[in-house]
LOBA-624320 format. One record per residue: x, y negated, z negated of N, C-alpha, C in turn. Coordinates in steps of 0.1 Angstrom, whole numbers, padded with zeros to 4 digits, always signed. Each point is the difference from the previous one (the first is absolute). Example, Ala and Ser with C-alpha at 12.3 -4.5 7.8 and 13.67 -1.06 7.14 Angstrom:
<nodes>
+0132+0057-0078-0009-0012+0000+0009-0012+0000 -0004-0011+0007+0009-0011+0000-0008-0011-0008 
</nodes>
This chain:
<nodes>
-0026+0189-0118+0004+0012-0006+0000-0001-0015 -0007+0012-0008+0004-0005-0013+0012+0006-0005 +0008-0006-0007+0017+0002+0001+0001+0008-0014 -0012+0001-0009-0002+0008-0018+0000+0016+0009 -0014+0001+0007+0004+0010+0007+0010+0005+0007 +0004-0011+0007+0013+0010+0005+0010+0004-0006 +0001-0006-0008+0012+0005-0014-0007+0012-0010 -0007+0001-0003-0010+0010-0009+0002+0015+0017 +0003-0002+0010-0002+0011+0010+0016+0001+0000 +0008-0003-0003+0019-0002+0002+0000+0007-0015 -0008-0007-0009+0009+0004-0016-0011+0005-0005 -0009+0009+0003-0010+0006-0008+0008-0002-0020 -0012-0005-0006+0007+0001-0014+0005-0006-0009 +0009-0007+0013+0013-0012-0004-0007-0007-0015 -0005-0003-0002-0003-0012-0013-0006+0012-0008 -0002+0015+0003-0005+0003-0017+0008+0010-0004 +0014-0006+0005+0016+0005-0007+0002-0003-0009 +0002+0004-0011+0008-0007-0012+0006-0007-0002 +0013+0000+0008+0008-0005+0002-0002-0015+0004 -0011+0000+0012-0006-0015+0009-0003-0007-0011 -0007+0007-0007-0011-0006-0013+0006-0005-0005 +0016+0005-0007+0009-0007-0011+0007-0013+0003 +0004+0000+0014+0005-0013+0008-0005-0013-0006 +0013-0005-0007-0003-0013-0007-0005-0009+0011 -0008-0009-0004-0004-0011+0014+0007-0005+0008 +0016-0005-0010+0012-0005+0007+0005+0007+0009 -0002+0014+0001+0006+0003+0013-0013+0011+0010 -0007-0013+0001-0008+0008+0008+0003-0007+0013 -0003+0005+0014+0000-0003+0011-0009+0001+0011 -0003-0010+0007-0008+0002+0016+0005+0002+0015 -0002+0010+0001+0002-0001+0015-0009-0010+0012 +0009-0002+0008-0008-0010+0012-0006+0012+0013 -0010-0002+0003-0005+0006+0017-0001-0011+0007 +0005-0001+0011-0006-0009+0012-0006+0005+0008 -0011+0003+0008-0003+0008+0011+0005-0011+0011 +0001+0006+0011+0005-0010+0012-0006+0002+0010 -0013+0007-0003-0006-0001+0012-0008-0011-0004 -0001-0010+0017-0007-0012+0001+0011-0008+0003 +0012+0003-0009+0008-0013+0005+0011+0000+0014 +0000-0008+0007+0002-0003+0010+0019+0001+0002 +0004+0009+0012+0019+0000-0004+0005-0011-0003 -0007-0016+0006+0011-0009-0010-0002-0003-0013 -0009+0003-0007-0006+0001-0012+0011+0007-0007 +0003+0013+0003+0006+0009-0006+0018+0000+0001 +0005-0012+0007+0012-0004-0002+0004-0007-0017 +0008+0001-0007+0001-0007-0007+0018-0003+0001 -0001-0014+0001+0011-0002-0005+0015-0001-0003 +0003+0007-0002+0015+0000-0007+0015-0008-0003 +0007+0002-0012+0008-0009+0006+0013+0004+0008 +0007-0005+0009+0015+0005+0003+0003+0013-0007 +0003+0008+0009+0009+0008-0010-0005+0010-0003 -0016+0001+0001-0007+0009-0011-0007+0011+0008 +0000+0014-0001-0004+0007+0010-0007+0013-0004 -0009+0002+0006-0013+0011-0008-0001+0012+0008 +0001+0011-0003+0000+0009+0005+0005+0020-0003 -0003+0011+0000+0008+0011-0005+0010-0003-0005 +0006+0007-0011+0010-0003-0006+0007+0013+0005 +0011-0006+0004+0010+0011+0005+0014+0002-0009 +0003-0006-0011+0009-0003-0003+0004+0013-0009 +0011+0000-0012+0001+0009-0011-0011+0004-0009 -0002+0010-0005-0007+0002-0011+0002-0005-0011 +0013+0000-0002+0008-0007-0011-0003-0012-0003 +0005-0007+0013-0002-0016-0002-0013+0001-0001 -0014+0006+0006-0012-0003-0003-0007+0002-0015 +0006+0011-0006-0004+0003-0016+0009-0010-0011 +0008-0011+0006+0010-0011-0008-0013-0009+0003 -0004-0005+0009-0014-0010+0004-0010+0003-0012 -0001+0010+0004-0016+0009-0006+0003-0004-0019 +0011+0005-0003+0001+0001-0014+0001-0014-0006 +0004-0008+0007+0002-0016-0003-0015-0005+0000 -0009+0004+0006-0015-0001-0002-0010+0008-0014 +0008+0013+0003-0014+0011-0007+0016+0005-0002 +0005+0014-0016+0005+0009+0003-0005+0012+0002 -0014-0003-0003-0007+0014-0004-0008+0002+0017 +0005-0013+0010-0007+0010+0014+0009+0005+0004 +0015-0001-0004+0009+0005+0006-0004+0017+0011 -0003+0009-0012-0003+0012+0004-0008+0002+0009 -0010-0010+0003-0008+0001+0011+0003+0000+0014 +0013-0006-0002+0005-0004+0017+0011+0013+0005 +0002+0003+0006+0002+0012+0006+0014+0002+0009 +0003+0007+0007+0006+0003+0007-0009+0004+0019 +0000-0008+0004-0009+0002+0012-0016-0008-0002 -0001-0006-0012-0013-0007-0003-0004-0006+0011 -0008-0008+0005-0003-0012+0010-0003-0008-0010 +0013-0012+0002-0007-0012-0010+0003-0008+0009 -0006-0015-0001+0000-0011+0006+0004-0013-0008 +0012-0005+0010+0008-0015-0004-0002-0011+0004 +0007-0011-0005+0001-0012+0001+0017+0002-0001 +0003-0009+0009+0017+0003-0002+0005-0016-0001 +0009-0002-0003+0005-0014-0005+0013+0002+0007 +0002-0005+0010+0020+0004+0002+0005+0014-0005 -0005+0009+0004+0001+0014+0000-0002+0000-0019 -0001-0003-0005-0008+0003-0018-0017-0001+0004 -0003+0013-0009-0016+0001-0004-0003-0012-0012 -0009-0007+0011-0008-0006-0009-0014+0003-0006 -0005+0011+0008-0011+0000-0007-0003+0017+0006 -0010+0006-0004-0002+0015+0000-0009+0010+0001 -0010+0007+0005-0012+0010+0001+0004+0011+0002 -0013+0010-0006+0001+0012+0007-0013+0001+0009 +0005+0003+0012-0011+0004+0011-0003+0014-0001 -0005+0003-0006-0010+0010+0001-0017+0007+0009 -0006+0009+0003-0006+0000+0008-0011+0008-0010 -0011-0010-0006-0009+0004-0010-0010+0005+0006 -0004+0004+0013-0008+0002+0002-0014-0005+0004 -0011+0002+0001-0008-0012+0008-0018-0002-0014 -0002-0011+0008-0014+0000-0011-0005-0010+0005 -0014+0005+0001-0012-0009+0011+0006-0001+0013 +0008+0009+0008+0003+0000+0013+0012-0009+0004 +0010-0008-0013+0010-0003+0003+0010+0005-0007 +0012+0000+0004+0014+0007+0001+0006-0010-0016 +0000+0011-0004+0008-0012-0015+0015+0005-0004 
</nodes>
């Protein structure tokens, strides 16, 4: 899959924003894709330690924009009320955090 494409089909634009342009290097970022097709269900286990649990976040909004802002304050506004985000839970604390969203499909898979 070429993955320039698939982002140029998601973000028509994206990089000939001004704003992208101005982005000191220091805070530029990559996102990761894995595709999973090919790998095998024990392949796709990973891990974990005690304790640690992945799945819908069902918890407060509150408690979830206290997580979020300790990361980013400026995603705050992005997380919602009824959002679908996706956790890692640590003894009922967020340890880690997504938004699942449903972008739509390109070259015949579901992104």
């Amino acid at each position: 899959m070429d993955h320039r494409a698939l982002f140029h089909h998601l973000h028509p634009g994206f990089f000939d924003r001004d704003y992208i342009k101005a982005l000191p290097e220091n805070e530029t970022y990559a996102e990761m894709i894995l595709p999973l097709k090919g790998f095998s269900p024990d392949q796709r286990e990973i891990p974990v330690p005690e304790g640690v649990a992945f799945g819908p976040y069902e918890g407060s909004l509150t408690a979830l924009l206290e997580a979020v802002r300790q990361v980013e304050e400026a995603w705050a506004p992005i997380y919602q009320k009824g959002g679908r985000v996706y956790c890692a839970m640590d003894g009922g604390k967020i340890a880690s955090f997504c938004l699942i969203e449903d972008m739509g499909t390109f070259e015949g898979l579901r992104i």
